[in-house]
GUVO-538829 format. One record per residue: x, y, z of N, C-alpha, C, CB in turn. Coordinates in steps of 0.001 Angstrom, whole numbers, plus 500000, padded with zeros to 6 digits. Each point is the difference from the previous one (the first is absolute). Glycine has a CB too. Example, Ala and Ser with C-alpha at 12.3 -4.5 7.8 and 13.67 -1.06 7.14 Angstrom:
REM GUVO-538829
513190494310507800499110501190500000500900501200500000498108498827501246 501542502223498034500820501190500060499230501090500730501184499372497855 
END
This chain:
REM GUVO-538829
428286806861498831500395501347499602498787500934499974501896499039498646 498588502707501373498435500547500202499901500114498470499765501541502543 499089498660496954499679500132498638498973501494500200500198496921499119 499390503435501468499119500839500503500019501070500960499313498328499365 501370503232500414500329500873500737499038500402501596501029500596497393 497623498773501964498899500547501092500419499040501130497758500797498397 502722497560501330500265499230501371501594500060500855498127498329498736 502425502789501082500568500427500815500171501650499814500889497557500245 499674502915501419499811501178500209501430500383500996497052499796499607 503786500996499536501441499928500292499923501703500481501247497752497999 499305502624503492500051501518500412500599501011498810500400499124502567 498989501474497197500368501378499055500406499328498570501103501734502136 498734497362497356500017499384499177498402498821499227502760500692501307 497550500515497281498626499363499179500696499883498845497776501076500961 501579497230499008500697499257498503499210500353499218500967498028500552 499616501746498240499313499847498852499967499575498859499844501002500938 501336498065498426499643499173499786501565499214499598497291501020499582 502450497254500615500933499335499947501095499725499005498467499539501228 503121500882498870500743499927498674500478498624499954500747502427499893 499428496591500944500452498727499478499846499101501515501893501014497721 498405497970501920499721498994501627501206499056499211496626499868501278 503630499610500221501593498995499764499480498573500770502354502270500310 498583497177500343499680498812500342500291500446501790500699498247497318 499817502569502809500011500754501606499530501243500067501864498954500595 497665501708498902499119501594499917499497500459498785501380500797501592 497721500078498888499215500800498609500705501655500261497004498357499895 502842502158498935500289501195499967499041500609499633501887499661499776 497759501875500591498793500976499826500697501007499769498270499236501361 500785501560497676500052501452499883498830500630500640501247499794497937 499324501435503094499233500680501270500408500935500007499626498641501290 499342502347499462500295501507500552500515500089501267498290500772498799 502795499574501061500212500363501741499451501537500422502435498447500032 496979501025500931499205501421500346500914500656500851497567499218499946 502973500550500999501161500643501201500787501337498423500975496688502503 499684502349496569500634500228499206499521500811499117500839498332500547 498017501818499105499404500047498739500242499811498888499457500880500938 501024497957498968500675499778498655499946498186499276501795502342501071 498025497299497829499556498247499471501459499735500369497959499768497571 501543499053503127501267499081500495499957498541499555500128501409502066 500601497877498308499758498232499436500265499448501502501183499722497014 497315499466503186500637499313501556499874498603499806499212501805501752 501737497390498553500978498590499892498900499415501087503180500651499500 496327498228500456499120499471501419500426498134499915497275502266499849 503037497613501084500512498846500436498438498776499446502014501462502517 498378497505497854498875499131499378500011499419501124500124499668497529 498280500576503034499536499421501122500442498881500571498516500951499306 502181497984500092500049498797500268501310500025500453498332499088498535 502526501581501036501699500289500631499962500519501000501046500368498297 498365500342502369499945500772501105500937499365500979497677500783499521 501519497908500593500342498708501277501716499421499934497068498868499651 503173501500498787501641499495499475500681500765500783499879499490497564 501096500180503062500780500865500507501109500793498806499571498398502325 500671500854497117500837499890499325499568501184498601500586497260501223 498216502123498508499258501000498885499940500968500140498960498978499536 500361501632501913500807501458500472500579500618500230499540499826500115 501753499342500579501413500907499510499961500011498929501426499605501342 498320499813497790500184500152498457499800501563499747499031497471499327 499703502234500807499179501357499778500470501629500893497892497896499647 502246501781501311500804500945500446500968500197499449499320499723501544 501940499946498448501170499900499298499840500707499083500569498163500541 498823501405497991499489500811499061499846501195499907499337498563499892 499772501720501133499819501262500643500794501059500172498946498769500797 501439500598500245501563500572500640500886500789499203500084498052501169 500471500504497766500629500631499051499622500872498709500934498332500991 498091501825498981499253501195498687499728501206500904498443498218498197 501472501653503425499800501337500350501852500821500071497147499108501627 503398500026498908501506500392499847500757500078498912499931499216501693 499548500842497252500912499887498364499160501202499717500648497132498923 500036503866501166499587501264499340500698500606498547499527500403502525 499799498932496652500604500061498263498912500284498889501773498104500586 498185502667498864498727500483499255499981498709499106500118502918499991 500351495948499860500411498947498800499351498845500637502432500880499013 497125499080502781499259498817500531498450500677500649502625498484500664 496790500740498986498788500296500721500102500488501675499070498188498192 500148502599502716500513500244501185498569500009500712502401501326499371 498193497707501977498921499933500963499794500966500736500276498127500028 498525502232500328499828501263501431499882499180501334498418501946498589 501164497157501259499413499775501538499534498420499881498954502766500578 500941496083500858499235498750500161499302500241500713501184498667499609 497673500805500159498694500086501440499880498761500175498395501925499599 500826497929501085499436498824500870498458500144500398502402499761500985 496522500432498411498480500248500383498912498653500185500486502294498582 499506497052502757499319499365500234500429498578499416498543502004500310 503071497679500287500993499017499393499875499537498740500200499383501936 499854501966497206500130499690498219500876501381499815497258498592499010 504140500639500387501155500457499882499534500904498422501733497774501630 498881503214498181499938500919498721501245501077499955497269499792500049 503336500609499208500927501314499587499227500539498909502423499140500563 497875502071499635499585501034499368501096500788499038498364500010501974 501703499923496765501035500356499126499909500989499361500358498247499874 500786502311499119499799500512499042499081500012498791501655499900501047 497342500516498210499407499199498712500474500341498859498143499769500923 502215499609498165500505500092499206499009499965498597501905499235501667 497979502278497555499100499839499049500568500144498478498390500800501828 501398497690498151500749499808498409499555498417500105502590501963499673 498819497049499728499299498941499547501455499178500687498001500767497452 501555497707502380501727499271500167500532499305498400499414498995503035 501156500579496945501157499632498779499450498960499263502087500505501261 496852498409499719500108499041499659498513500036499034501805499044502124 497361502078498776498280500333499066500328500312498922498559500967501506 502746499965498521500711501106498482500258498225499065502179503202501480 498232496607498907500959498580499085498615499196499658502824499502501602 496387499933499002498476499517499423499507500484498769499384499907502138 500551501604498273499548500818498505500623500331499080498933500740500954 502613498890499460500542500725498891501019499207499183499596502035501309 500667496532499121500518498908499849501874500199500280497568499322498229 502425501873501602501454500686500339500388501227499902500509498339499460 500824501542501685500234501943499816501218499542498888499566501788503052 500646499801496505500905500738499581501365499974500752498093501189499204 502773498371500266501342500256500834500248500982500485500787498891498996 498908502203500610500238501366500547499100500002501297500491501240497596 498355498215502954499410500153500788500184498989501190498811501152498283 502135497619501023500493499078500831501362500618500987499011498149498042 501648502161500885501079501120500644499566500957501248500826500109497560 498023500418501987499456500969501524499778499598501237498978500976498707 500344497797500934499467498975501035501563499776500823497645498566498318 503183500500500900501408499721500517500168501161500702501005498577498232 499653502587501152500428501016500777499531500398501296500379500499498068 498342499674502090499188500199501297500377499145500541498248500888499542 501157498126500435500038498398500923501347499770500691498468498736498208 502390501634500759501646500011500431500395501451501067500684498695497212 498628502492502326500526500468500991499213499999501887500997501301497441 497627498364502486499291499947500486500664498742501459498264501116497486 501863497849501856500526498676500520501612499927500435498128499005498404 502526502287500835501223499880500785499856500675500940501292499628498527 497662501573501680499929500931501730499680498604500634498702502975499774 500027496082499700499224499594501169501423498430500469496408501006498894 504724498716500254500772499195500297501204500733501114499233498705497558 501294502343501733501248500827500818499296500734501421501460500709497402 497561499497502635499801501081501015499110498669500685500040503111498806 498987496423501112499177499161500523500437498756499984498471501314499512 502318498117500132500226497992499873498894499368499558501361499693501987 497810500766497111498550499936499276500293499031499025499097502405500261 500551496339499555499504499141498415499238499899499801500886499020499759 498375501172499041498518500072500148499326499078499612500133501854499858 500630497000499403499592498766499869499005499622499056500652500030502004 498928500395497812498460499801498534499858501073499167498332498860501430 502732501202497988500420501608498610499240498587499272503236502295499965 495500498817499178499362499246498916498960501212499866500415497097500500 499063502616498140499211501283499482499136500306500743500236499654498057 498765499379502378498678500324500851500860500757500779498152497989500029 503057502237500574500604501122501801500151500818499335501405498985501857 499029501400496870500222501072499613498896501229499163502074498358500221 497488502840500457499043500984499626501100501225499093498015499418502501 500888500982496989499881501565499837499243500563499584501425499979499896 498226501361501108499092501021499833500037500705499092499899499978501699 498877501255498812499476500894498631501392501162499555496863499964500987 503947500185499800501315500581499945501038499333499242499425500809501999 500695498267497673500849498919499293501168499532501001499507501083497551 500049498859503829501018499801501038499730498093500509499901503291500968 501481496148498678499766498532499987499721499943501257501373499080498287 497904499705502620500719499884501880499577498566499786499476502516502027 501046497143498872499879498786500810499202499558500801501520500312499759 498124498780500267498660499822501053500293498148500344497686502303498592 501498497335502443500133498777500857501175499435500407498274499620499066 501779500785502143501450499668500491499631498478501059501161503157500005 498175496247499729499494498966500430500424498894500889499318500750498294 501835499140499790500846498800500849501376500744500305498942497642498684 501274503504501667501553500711500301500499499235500916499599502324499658 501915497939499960501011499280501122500612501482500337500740497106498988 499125502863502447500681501313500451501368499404501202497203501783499686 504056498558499923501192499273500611500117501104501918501704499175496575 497521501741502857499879500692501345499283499374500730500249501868499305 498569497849500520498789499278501186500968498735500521497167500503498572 503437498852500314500560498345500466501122500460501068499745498394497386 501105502439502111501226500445500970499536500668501813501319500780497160 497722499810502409499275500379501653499330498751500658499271502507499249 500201496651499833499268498182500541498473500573499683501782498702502659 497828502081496581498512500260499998499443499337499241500128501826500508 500350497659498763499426499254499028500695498659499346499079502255499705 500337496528500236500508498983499909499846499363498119499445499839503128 501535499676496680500420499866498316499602498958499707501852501068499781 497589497870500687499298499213499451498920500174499456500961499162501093 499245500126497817498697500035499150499818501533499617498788497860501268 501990502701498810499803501916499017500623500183498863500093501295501909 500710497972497374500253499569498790499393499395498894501227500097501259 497784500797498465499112499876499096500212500505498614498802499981501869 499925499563497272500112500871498421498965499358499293502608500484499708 497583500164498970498972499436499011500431499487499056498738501284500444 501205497459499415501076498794498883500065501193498798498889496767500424 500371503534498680500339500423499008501155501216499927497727499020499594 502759501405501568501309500896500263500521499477500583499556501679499922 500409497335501228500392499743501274501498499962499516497813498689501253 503548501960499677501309499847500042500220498357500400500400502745500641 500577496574498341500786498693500786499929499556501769501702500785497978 498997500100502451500465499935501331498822500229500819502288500745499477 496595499725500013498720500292500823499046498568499708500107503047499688 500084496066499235499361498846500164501083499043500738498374500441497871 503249499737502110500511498991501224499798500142501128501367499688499033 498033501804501388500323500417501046500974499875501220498310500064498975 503188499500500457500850499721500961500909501229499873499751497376499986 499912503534500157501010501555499797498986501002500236501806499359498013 498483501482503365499453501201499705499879500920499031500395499554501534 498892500579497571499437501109499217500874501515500016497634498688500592 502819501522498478500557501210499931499400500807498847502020499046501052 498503502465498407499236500464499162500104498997498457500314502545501483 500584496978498532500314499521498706498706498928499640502880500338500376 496471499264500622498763499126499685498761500731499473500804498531501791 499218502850498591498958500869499356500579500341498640499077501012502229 502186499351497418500586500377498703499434499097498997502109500835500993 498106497334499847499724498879498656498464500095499854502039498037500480 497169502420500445498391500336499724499891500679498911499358500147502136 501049501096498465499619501172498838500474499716498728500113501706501561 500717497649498237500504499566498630498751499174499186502664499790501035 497218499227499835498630498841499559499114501073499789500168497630501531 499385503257498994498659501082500619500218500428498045500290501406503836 500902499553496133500460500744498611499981498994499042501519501701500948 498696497193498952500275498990498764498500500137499415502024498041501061 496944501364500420498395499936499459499572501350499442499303498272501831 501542502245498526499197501515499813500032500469498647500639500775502227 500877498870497447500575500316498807499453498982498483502157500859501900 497428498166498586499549499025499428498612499349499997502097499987500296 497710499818500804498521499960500214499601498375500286499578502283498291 501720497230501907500251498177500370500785500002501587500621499024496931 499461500380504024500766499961501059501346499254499069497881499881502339 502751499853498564501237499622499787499581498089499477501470502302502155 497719497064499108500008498868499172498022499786500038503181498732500776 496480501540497890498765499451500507499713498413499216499020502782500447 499438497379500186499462498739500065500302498484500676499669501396498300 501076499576502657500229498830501332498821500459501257503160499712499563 496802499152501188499475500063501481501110500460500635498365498174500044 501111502704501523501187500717500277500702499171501085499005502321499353 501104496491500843501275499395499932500881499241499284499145500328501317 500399499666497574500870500267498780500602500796499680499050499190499489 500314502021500561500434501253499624500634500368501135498359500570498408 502049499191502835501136500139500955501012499145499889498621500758501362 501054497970498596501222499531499512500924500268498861498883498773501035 500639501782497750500509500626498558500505501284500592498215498978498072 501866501579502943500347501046500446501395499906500330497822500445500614 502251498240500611501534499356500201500942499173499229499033500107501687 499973499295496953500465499145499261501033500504499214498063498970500139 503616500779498971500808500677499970499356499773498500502048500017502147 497388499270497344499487499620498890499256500509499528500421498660500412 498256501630500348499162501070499664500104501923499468499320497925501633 500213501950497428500491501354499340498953500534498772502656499191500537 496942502199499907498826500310499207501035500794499080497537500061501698 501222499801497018500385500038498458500212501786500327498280497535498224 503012503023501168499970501467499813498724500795499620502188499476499401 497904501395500949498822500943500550499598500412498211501067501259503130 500445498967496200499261500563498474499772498801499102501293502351499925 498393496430500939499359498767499524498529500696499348501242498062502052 498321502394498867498399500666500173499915501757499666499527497991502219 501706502193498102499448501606500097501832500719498980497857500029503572 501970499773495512501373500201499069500711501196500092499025498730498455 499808502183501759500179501746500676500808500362501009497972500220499614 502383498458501360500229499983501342502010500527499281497439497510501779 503310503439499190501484499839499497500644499541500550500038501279499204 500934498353500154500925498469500761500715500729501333500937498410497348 499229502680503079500408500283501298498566499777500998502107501827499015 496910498336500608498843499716500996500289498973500415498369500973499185 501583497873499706499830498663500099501637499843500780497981499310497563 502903501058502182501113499819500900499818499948501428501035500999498363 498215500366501864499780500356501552499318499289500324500214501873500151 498670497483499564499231498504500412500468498865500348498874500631498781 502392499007500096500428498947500415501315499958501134498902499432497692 501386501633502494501234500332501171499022500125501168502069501503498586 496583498840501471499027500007501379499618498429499918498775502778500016 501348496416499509498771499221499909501743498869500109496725501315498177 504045498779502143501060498866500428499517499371501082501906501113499283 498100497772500802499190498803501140500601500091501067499417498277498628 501885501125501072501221500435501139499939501342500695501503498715498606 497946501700502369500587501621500754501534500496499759498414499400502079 502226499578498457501520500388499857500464500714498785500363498084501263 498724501762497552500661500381498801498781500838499087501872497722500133 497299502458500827498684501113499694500338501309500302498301498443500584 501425502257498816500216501616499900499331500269501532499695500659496918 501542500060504034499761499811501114499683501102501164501196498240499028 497933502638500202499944501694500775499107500602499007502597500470501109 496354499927499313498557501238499501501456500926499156497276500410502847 503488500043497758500715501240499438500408499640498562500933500794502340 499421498041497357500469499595498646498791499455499479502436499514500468 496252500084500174498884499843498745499750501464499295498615497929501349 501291502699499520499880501388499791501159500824498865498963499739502625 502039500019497657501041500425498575499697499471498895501772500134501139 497981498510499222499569498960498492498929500714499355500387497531500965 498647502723499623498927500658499077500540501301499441498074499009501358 502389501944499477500886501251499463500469499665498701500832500702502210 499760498300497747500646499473499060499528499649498343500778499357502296 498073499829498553499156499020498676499576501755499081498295496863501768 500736503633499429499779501589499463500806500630498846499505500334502301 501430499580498203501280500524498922500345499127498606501171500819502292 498392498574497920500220498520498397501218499324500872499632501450496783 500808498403504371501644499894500299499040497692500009502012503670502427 499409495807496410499703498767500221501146499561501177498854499623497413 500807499132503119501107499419500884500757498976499686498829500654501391 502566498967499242501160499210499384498476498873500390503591501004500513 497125497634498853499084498455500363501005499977501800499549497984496517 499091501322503737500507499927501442501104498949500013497705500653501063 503244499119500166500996499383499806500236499337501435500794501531497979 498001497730502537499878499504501268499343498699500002499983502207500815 500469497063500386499719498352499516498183500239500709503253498067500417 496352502590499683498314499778500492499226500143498680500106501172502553 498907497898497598498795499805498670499440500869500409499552497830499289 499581502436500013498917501134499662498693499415499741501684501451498975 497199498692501470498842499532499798499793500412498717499263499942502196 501492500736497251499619501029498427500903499693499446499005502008500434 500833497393498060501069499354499345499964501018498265499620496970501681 501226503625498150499662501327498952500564499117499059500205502643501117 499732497672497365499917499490499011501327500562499499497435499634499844 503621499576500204501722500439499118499628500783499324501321498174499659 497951500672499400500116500276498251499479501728499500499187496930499576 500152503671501626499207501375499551501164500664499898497665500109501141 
END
């Protein structure tokens, strides 16, 4: 990886300095000079180049953040190619992500969990209805917001886009990815294409930690903690276990996202989106009345 802006030299583009590195690219904050304006440029990791596979990746990615035009996702301008080292050039986003906020602060406020939901929900139903977009790794680190208080989205990494597969551009193996501590059921069997409802059961996990400041199951290794994901048995302790403040319609809407089963998971951005309307309002909900478990097991007796 570069660690050092002076050993490379990218056209009309001067870094300055590095916001995070992954296990396939680093990200920078830079001036675009064409532009005149601080941008964030994505740079492939030297060693993938040769992957075929790693670069469609990376393209793909691309692709789809330059074509999702939603003030709620991060947005690409452009891919280069300078002296066969792959890079996009993005939006920058100046604020923080969810997951640095949650380090320092051990937890949000429901009211601020609610915002998060709301965005994320409306954000993810353009990039599902208009685009065939999943974005596959909803978890705090993807989620920002700037000095405006405007949430977005960022790393579309591991996206499943049902458009690329339907034209043959892109092949579905192995693009069903995530991060155990959210990861949806059906994304560790991987025997079902991915629909939005696999980002819904994220963001739920994403909001539980958030709201609480525990994932759903900790102190497992994360194949443990994927398997407790599919397990019908497995079931994290209600949220006002930890956080008593939390109101039992929040905790409702958690556990209607966080159903293992898809078939019987709250099944459309448009109704996560009422639910919060809702919670907003004090509005509590009937007990659910569907044979799917819930990774979230709420407490009768409250």
């Amino acid at each position: 990886m570069i660690d050092n802006p002076i050993e490379l030299q990218l056209p009309d583009i001067r870094l300055m300095n590095k916001l995070g590195e992954g296990g396939m690219s680093c990200v920078w904050k830079a001036m675009d000079l064409k532009r005149n304006e601080v941008v964030a440029v994505k740079i492939l990791n030297r060693e993938l180049i040769s992957s075929k596979a790693d670069l469609e990746q990376f393209k793909a990615e691309e692709k789809t953040m330059e074509e999702i035009d939603h003030p709620g996702i991060v947005k690409s301008y452009e891919i280069r190619n300078t002296d066969g080292l792959w890079y996009y050039i993005m939006e920058y986003v100046d604020g923080y992500n969810f997951g640095a906020l949650l380090a320092r602060k051990q937890h949000l406020k429901e009211v601020d969990c609610l915002l998060i939901c709301e965005s994320v929900a409306t954000a993810l139903d353009y990039a599902w209805n208009d685009h065939g977009v999943v974005h596959c790794d909803i978890k705090p680190d993807n989620i920002m917001i700037n000095t405006d208080g405007i949430v977005k989205l960022t790393d579309l990494g591991l996206c499943y886009t049902f458009k690329y597969l339907k034209d043959g551009r892109k092949d579905a193996e192995d693009h069903v990815l995530g991060t155990p501590a959210y990861i949806s059921p059906e994304q560790v069997f991987g025997d079902v294409e991915p629909d939005c409802r696999a980002d819904i059961y994220s963001l739920a996990a994403s909001l539980y930690h958030l709201s609480t400041g525990r994932v759903l199951f900790p102190g497992m290794g994360n194949e443990e903690m994927m398997r407790a994901h599919c397990s019908e048995t497995a079931q994290a302790k209600d949220p006002r276990f930890y956080r008593p403040e939390l109101t039992e319609g929040f905790c409702q809407m958690l556990e209607a996202m966080l159903v293992k089963d898809r078939d019987y998971r709250v099944a459309a951005w448009s109704d996560v989106f009422e639910m919060c309307r809702l919670v907003e309002k004090g509005v509590s909900f009937k007990p659910r009345a569907t044979p799917g478990v819930s990774s979230l097991k709420l407490d009768a007796g409250r």
